[in-house]
Backbone as CSV, one residue per row, in Angstrom:
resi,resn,N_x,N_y,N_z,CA_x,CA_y,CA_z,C_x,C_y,C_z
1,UNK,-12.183,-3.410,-2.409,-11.031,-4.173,-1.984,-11.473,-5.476,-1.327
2,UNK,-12.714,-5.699,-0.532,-13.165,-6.633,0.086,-13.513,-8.132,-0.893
3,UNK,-13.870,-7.306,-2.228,-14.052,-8.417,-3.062,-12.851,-9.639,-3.198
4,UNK,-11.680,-8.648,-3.560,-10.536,-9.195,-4.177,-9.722,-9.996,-2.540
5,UNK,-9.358,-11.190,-3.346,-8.505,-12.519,-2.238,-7.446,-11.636,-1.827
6,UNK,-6.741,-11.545,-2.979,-5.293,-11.092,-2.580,-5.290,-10.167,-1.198
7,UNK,-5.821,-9.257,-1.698,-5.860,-7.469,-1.207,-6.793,-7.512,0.341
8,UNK,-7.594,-8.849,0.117,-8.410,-9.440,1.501,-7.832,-9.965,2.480
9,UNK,-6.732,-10.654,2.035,-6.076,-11.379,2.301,-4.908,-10.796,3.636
10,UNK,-4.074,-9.741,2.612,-3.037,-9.130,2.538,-3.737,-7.742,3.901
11,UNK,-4.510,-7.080,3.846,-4.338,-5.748,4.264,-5.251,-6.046,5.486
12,UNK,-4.516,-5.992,7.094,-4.992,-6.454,8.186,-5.717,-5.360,8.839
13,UNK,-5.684,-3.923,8.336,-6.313,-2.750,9.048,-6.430,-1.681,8.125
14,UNK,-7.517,-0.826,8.005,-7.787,0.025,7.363,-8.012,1.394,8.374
15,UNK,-7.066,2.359,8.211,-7.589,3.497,8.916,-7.585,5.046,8.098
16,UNK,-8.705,5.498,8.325,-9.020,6.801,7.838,-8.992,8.022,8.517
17,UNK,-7.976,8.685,7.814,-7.961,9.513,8.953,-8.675,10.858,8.555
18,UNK,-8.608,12.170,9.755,-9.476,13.118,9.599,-9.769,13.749,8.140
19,UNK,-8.925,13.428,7.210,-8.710,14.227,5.824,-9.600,13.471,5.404
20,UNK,-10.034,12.609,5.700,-10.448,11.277,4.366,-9.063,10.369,3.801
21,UNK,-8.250,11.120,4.017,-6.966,9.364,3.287,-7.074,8.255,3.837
22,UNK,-6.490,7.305,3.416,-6.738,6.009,4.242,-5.504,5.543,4.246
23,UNK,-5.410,5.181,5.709,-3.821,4.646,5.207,-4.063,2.948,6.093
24,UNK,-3.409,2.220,5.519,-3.878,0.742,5.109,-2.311,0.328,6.103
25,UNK,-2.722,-1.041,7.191,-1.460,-1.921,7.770,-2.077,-3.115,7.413
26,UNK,-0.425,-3.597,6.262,-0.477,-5.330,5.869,-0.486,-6.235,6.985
27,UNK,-1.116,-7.425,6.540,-0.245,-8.626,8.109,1.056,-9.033,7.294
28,UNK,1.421,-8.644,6.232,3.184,-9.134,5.637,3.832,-7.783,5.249
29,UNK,4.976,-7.417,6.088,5.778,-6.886,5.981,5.697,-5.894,7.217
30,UNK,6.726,-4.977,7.228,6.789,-4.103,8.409,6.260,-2.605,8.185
31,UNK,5.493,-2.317,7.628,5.041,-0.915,6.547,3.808,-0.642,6.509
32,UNK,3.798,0.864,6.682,2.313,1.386,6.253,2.305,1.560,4.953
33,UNK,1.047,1.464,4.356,1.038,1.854,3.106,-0.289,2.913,2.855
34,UNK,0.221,4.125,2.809,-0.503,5.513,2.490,-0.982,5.317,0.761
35,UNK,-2.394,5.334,0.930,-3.343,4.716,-0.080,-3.619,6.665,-0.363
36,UNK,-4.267,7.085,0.282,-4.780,8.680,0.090,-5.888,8.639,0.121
37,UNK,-6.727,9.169,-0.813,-8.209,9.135,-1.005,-8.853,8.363,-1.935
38,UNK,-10.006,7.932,-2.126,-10.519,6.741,-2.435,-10.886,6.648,-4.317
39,UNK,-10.586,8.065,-4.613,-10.595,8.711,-6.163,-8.931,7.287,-6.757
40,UNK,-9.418,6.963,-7.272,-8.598,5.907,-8.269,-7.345,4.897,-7.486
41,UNK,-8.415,4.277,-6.233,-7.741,3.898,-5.511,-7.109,2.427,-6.410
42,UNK,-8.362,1.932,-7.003,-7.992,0.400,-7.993,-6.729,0.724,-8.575
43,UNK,-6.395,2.280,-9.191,-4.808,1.815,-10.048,-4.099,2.144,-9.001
44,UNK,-4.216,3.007,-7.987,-3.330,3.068,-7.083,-2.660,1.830,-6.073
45,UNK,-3.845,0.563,-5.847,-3.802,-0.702,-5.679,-2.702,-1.540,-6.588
46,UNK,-3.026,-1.991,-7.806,-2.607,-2.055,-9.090,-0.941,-2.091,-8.968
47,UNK,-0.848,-0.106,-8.833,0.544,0.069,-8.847,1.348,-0.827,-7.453
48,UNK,0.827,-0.876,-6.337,1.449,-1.738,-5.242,1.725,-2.519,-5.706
49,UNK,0.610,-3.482,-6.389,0.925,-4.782,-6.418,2.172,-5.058,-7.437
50,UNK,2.369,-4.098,-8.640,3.637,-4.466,-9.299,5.132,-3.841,-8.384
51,UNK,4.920,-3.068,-7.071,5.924,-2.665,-6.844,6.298,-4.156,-5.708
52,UNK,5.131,-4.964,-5.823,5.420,-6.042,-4.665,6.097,-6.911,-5.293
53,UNK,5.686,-7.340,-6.683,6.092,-8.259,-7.137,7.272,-7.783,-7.946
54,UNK,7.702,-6.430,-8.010,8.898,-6.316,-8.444,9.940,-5.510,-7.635
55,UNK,9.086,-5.200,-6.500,10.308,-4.401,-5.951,10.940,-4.982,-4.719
56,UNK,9.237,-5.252,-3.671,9.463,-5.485,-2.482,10.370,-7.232,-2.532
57,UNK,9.876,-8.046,-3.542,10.033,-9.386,-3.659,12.018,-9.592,-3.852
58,UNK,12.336,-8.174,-4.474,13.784,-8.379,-4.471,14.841,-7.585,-3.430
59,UNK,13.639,-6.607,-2.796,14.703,-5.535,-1.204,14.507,-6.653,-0.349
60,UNK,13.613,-7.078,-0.331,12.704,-7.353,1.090,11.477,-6.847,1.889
61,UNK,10.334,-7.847,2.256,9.210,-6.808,2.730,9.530,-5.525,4.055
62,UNK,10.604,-6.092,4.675,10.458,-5.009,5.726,11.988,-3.764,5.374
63,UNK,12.507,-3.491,4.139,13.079,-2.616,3.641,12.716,-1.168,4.152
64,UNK,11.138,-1.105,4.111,10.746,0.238,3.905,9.682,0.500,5.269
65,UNK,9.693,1.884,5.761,8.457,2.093,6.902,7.492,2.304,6.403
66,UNK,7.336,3.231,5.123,5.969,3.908,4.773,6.315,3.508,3.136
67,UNK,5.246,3.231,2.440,4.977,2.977,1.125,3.825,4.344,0.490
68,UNK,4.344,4.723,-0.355,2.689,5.738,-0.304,2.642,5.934,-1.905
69,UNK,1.307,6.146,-2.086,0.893,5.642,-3.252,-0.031,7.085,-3.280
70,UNK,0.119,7.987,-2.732,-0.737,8.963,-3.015,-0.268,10.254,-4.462
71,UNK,0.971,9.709,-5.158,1.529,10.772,-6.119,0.967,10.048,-7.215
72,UNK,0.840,10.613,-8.366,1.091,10.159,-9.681,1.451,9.020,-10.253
73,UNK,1.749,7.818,-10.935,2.059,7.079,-11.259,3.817,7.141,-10.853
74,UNK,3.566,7.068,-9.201,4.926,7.077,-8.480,4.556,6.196,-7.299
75,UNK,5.496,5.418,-6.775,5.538,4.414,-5.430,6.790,5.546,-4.554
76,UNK,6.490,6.225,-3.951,7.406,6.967,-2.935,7.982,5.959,-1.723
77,UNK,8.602,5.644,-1.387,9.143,4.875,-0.117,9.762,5.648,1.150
78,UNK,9.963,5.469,2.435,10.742,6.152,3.114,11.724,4.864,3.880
79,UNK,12.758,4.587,3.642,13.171,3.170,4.121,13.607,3.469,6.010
80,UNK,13.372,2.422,6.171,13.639,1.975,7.843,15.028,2.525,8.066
């Protein structure tokens, strides 16, 4: 993730917790975003970024508290 601008850019704290998941705080928007474990984190990345540019870009960034990306080719939300 350190490589990439965007994602360098974008994600102001990384914390891991006792399981091994990682759950990630942006400096844009009001939301955690529950990443999980580090097994196919790039599409799990990936999938954010189209839910940013298609989801968050039309609710609003601070719509939602928790974003989590730990299911299946699913973006789960829990809204504010």
């Amino acid at each position: 993730m350190h490589d990439d601008k965007f994602w360098n850019a974008q994600i102001e704290q990384i914390i891991v917790l006792p399981n091994q998941d990682i759950t990630l705080i942006p400096r844009v928007g009001d939301h955690r975003i529950i990443l999980g474990d580090l097994d196919g984190y790039k599409e799990r990345l990936n999938k954010l970024m189209t839910f940013y540019r298609n989801g968050l870009n039309e609710t609003g960034w601070n719509k939602y508290s928790v974003i989590n990306l730990k299911f299946d080719k699913r973006v789960v939300c829990i809204k504010r």
